[in-house]
N, C-alpha and C positions, 0 to 999 in steps of 0.2 A: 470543385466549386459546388457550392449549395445550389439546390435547386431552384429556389428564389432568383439568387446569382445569375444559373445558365438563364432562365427567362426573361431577365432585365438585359443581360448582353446577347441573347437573340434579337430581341425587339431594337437594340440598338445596330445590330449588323445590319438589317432590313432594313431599317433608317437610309441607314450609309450605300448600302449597295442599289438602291432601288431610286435613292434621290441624292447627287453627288454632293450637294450644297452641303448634305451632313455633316462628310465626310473630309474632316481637318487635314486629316494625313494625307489625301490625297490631294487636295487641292493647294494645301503648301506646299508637299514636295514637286507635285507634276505644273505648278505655277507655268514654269517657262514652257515647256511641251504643250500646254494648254493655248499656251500665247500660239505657237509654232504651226502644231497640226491644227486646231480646236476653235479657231477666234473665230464668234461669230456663233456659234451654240450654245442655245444654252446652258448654263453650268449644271443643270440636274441631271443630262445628259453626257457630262463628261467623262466618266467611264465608258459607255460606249462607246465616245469617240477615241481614245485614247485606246483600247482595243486594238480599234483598227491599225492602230498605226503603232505600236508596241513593241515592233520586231525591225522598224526600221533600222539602217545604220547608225547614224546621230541618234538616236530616243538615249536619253537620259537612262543610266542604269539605275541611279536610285528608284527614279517615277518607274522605269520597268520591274524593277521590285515589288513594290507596292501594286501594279496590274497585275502582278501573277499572284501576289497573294489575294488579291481579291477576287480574280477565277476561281482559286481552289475556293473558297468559301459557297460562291457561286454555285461550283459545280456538288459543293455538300450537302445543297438543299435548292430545290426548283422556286421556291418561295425567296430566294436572294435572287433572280436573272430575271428581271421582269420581260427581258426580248425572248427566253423560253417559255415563259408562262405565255406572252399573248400569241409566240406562235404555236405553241403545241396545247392550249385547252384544252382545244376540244381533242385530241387526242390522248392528254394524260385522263379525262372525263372516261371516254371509250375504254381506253385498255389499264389504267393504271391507278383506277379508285379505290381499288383494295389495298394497293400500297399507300396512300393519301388516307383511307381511312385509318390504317395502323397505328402513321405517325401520331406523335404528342404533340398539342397545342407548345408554340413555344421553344420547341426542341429540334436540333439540326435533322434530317434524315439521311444523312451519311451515305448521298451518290442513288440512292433509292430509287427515285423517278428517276431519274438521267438511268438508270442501269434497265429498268420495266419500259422506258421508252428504245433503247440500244434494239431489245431483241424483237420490240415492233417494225424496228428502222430492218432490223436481218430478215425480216418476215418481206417487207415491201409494204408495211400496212400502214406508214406513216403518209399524214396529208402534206404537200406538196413545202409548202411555208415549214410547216415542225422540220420536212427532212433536210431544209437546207442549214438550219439551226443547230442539228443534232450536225450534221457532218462539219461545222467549224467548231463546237464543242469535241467532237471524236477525234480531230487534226489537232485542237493543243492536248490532249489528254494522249494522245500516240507520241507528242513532241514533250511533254514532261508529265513524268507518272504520277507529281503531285497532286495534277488537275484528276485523276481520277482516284475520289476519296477511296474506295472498295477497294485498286490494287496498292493505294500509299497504306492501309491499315494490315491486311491480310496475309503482304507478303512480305512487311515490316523488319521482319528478322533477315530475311532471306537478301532485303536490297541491301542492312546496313553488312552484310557477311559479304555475300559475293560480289555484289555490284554497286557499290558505295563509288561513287564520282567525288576524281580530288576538287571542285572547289563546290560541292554541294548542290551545284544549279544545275538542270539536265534539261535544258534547250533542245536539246539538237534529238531527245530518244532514246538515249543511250543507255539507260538503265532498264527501261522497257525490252530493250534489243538483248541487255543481257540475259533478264531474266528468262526472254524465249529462246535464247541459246542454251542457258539451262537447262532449261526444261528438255529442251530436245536430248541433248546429252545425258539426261538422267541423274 
């Protein structure tokens, strides 16, 4: 894509992810789930809600589609979660403005802050609210390796080689588990 392009379909993912009203795809496919979990909130907050409840038994597998692709995105860039941004500010402020200052106006940061906030979270030096944030981000990102941008790009070869899942969805970890089986085995 031209640059112009990624910039106009950044601003458009922000839209979507930040105000659900946006976002067509979501709100017609998760319609009923909406009705289900949801009635009663407002619709800008429907992702959110829809979140939470994503993994239940009945949840619609299309609308569960569409949730987990909007994680991954999510988790691409700190400026698509706006419930990471108001809880870790002031923490990505403290520890992670050099990576904030790197990024380009307009352009994803590909796991950046979520990865500069991880090793504040391993230190113990995150504020109370970021750490409970980062540990439901770390729980889907341990449960499918899509949600973590850095290891779906980095080790890209390696998952579609050895640890490729026959129907392409890794719920449950499984590719994560392999590759650190790998790894251990050499």
């Amino acid at each position: 894509l031209s640059t112009n392009c990624k910039h106009a379909l950044f601003a458009v993912k922000k839209s979507e992810l930040t105000d659900s009203r946006t976002d067509f795809a979501l709100m017609s496919t998760c319609k009923s789930m909406l009705l289900q979990y949801c009635s009663g909130i407002d619709d800008a907050n429907a992702l959110k809600c829809l979140k939470l409840h994503k993994d239940e038994n009945m949840f619609d597998k299309k609308c569960h589609l569409v949730i987990v692709n909007r994680l991954i995105l999510q988790n691409q860039d700190f400026r698509f979660n706006p419930d990471l941004q108001q809880a870790c500010s002031k923490d990505i402020a403290d520890y992670c403005t050099r990576v904030v200052m790197e990024a380009k106006e307009n352009e994803e940061m590909n796991g950046k802050v979520i990865n500069c906030l991880k090793q504040k979270f391993r230190d113990g030096k995150l504020l109370p609210k970021c750490e409970r944030q980062l540990t439901v981000i770390l729980h889907d990102q341990a449960l499918n390796y899509k949600l973590n941008p850095l290891l779906a790009s980095v080790c890209k070869a390696e998952i579609d080689i050895l640890c490729k899942t026959d129907d392409d969805n890794d719920e449950e970890g499984q590719v994560e588990e392999c590759l650190k089986k790998q790894f251990l085995s050499k």
